[in-house]
C-alpha positions as CSV (number, residue, x, y, z in Angstrom):
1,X,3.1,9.1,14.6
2,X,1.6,9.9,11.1
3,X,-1.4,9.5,9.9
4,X,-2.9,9.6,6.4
5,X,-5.8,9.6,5.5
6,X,-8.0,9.1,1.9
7,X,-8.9,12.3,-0.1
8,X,-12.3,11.7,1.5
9,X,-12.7,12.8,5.2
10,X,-15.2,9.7,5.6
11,X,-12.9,7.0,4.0
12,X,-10.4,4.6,5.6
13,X,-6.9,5.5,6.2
14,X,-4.3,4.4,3.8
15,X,-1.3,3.9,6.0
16,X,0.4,4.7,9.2
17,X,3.9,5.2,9.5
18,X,5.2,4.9,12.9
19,X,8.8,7.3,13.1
20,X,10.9,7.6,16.2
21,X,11.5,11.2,16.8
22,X,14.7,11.4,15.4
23,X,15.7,8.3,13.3
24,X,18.9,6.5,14.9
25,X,19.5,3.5,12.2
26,X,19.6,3.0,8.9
27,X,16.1,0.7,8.3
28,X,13.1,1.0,7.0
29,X,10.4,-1.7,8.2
30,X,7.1,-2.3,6.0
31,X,4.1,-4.2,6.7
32,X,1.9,-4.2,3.6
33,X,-0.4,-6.8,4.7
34,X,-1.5,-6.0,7.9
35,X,-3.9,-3.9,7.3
36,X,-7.5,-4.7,9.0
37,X,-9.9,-1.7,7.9
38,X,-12.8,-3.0,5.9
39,X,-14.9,-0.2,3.9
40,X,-18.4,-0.8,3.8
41,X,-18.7,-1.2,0.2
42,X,-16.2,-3.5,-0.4
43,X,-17.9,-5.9,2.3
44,X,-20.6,-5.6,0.6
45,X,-19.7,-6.0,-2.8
46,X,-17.9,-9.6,-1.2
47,X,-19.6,-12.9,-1.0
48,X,-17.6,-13.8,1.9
49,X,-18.1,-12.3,5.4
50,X,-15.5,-10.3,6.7
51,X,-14.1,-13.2,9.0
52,X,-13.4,-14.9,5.5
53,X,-11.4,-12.1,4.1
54,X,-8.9,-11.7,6.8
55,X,-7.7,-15.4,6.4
56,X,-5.4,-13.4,3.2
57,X,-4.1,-11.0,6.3
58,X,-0.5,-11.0,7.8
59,X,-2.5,-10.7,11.3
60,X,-0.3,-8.9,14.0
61,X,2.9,-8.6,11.9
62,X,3.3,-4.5,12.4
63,X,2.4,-5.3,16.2
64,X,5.5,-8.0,16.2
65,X,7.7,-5.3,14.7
66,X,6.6,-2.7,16.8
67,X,10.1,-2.4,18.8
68,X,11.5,-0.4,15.0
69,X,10.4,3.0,16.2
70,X,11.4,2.6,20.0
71,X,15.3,1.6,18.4
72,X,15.6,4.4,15.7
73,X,14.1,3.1,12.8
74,X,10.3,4.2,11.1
75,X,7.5,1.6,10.5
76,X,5.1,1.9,7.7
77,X,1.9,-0.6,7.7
78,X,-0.4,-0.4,5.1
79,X,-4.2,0.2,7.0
80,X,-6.3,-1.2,3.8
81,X,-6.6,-5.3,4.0
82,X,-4.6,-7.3,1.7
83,X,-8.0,-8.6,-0.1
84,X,-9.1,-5.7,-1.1
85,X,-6.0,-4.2,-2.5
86,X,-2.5,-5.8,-2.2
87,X,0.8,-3.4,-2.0
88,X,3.3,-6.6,-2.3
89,X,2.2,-6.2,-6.3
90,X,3.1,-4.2,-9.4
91,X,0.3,-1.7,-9.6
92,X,-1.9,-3.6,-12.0
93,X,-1.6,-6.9,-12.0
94,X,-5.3,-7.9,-12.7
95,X,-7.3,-11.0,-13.8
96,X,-9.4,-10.0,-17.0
97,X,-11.8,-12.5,-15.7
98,X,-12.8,-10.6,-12.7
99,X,-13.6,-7.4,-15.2
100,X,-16.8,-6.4,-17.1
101,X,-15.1,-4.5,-19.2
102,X,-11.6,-4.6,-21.3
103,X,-8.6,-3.8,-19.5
104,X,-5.7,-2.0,-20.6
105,X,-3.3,-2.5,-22.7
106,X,-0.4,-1.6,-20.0
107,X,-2.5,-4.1,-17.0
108,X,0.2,-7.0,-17.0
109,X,-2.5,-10.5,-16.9
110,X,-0.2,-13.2,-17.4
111,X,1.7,-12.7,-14.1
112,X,2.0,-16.1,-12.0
113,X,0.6,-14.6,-9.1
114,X,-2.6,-13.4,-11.1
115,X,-3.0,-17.2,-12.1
116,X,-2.9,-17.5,-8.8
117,X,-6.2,-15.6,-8.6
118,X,-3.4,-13.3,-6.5
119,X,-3.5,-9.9,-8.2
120,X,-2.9,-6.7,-7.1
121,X,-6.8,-7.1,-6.5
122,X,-7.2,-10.8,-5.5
123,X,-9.9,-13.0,-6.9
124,X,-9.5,-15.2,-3.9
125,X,-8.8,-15.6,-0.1
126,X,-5.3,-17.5,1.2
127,X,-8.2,-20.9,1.0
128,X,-9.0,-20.3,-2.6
129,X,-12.4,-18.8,-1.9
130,X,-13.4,-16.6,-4.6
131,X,-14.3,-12.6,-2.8
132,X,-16.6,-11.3,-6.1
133,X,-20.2,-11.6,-5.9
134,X,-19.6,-10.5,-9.4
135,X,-17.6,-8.5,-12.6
136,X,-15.6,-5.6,-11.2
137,X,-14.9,-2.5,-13.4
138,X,-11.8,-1.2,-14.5
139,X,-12.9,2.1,-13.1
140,X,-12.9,0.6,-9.5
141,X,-9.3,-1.0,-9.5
142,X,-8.1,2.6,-11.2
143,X,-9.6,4.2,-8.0
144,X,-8.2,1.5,-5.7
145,X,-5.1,1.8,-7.0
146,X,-4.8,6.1,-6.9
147,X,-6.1,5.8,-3.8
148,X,-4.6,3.0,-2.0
149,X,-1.5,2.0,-3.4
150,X,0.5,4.9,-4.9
151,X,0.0,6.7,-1.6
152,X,1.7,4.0,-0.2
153,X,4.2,3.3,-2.1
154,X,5.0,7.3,-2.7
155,X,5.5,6.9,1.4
156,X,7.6,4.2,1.3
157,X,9.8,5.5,-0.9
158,X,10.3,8.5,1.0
159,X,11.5,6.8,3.7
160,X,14.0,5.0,1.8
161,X,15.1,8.0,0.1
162,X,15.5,10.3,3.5
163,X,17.2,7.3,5.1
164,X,19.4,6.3,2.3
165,X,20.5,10.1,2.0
166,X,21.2,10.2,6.2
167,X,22.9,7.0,6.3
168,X,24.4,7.0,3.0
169,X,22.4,3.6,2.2
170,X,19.1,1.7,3.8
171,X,18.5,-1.4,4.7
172,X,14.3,-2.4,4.1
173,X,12.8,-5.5,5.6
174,X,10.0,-6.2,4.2
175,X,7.6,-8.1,7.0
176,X,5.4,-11.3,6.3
177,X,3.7,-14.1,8.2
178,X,3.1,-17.5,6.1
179,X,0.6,-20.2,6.9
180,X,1.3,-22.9,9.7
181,X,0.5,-25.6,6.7
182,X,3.4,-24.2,4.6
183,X,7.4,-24.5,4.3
184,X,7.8,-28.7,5.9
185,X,11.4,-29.0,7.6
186,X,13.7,-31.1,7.0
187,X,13.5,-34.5,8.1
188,X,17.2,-33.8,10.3
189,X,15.5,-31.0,12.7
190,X,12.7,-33.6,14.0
191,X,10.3,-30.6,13.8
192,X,7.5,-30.6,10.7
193,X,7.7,-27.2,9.8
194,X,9.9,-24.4,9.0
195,X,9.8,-21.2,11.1
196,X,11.5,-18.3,9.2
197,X,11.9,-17.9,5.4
198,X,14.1,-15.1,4.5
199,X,14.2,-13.9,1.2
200,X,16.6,-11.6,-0.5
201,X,15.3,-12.6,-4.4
202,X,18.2,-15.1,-5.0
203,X,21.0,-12.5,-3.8
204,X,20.0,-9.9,-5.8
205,X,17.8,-7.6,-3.7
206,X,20.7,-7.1,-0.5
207,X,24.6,-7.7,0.0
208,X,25.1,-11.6,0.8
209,X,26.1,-10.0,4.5
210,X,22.6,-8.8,5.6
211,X,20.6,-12.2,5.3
212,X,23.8,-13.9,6.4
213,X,23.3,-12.1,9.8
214,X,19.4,-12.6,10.0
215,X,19.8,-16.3,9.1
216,X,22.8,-16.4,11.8
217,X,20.4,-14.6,14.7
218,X,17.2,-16.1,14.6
219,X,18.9,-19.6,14.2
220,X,20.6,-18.6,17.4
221,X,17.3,-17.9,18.8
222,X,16.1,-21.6,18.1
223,X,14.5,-20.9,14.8
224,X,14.6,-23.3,11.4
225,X,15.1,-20.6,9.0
226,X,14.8,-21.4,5.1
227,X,16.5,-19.2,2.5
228,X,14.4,-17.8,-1.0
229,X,12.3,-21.2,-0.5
230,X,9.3,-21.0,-1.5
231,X,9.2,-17.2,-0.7
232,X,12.2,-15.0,-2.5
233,X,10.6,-11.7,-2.4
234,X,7.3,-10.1,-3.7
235,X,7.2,-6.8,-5.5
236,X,8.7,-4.7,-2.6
237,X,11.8,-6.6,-2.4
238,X,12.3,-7.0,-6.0
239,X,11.3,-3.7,-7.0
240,X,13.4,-1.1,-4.3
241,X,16.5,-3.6,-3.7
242,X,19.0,-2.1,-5.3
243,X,22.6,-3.1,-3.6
244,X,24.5,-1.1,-6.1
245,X,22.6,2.4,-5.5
246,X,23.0,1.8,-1.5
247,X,19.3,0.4,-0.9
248,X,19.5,-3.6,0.6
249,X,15.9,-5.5,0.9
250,X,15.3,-8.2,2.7
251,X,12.1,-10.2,2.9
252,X,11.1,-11.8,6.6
253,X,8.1,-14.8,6.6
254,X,7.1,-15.6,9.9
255,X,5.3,-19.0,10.7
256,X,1.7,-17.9,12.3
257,X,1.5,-21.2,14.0
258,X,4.2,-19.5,15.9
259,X,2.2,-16.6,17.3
260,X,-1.7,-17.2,16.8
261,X,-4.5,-19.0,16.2
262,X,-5.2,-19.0,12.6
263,X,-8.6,-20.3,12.9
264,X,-9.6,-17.6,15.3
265,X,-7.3,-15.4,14.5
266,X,-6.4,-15.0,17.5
267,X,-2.7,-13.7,19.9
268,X,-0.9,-16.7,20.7
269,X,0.9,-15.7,24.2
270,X,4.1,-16.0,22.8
271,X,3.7,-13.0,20.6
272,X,5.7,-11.4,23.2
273,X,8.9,-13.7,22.8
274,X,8.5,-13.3,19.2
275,X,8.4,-9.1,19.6
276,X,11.4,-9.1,21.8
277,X,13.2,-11.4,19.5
278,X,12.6,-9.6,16.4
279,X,13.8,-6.6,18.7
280,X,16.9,-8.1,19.1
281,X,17.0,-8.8,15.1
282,X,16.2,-4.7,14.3
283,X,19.0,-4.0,16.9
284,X,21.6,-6.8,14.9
285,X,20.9,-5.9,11.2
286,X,21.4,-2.3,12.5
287,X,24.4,-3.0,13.2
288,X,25.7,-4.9,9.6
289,X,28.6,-3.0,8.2
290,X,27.1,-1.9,4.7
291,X,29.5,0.7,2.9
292,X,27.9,3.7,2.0
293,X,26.3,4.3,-1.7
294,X,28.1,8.1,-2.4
């Protein structure tokens, strides 16, 4: 297990990435928005307590996932909470409204998820609650971002990288939970809500065959599984899926209302279930015949 920690001794750690000793399969599993370490300052620079600011978390993902390592395949989760700093974006994706001073010229603004007050340094919590008791500066999302993100993202990469060049390609999945309120089933299923949405960015991000077999094994589990709708793929997907150059992304949305208690964020008991299933799912996509990128 690795641990990394922020250029200051006395800061929060960045990331974990937790490696089998020798790496048996061909993934790479991420959790950007797990992460539950709160600095002091930030807290304090928040109008909401910190019970507030975890409704943006993906509570208990990397501990659903936690079977990668045990089968052959590393595990990076990001340590830093989604609301103060969120991976799943391009590196500076900000809202000029949340800044005292002028932003850069390079800072894209107009993205839909910074309308969404859903930057890479959110404006609001998953209920719409703003976080700011006031203006930011640049100079804080600069720091943020050298310290936070490109660390983790320059880690994730070189997991791709040595497993792409051990296996000849790499298969990333990219893990997510979604709220219980979102993603209604279909009318046909007699359940209200969908379980699963896999993403793959409209086919571009992995071969057709990976979320094929994904959608084919948690549907055999009992799941409803929805394809691209409404989740395609964040930044991750989009940005390292590259089918052609041997690296296949997949994104994975899990239901919450499946495994806790949102308004206590709290274990549900069938967490368990869940782990082993998604077990069995690192074990099948393992095993997806993907031709090698020479």
């Amino acid at each position: 297990m690795d641990r990394h920690f922020d250029a200051d001794a006395d800061r929060a750690q960045v990331f974990e990435i937790l490696a089998p000793p020798v790496q048996t399969l061909p993934l790479v599993l991420a959790s950007p928005h797990s992460g539950a370490l709160y600095l002091p300052e930030f807290l304090a620079a928040s109008k909401l307590d910190g019970f507030a600011l975890r409704k943006s978390e993906d509570s208990f993902v990397d501990e659903i996932f936690l079977a990668a390592p045990l089968l052959g395949a590393p595990l990076i989760r990001a340590l830093f909470p989604r609301a103060f700093l969120d991976a799943n974006r391009e590196a500076f994706e900000l809202d000029p409204d949340m800044f005292a001073d002028a932003l850069p010229a390079y800072v894209n603004t107009r993205s839909p998820r910074v309308a969404a007050g859903l930057g890479t340094i959110a404006k609001v919590v998953a209920n719409g609650e703003e976080i700011y008791r006031g203006k930011l500066r640049f100079a804080e999302a600069l720091c943020r971002v050298n310290r936070f993100y490109h660390p983790y993202h320059a880690a994730l990469k070189r997991l791709i990288d040595q497993t792409r060049q051990r296996f000849g390609y790499c298969v990333l999945v990219d893990c997510h939970s979604m709220p219980s309120t979102g993603v209604p089933a279909d009318g046909a299923s007699g359940r209200s809500k969908v379980d699963f949405v896999l993403g793959d960015c409209y086919g571009s991000s992995c071969t057709p065959l990976l979320i094929e077999t994904a959608e084919r094994a948690l549907r055999s589990q009992g799941y409803l599984v929805n394809r691209n709708t409404p989740y395609a793929g964040g930044f991750t997907t989009r940005h390292y899926g590259r089918p052609r150059m041997g690296i296949h992304a997949l994104q994975i949305e899990i239901n919450r209302s499946l495994y806790m208690e949102e308004r206590t964020i709290s274990r549900k008991p069938y967490i368990a279930t869940l782990s082993d299933h998604m077990e069995r799912l690192i074990d099948t996509l393992a095993k997806v015949r993907i031709p090698r990128a020479d």
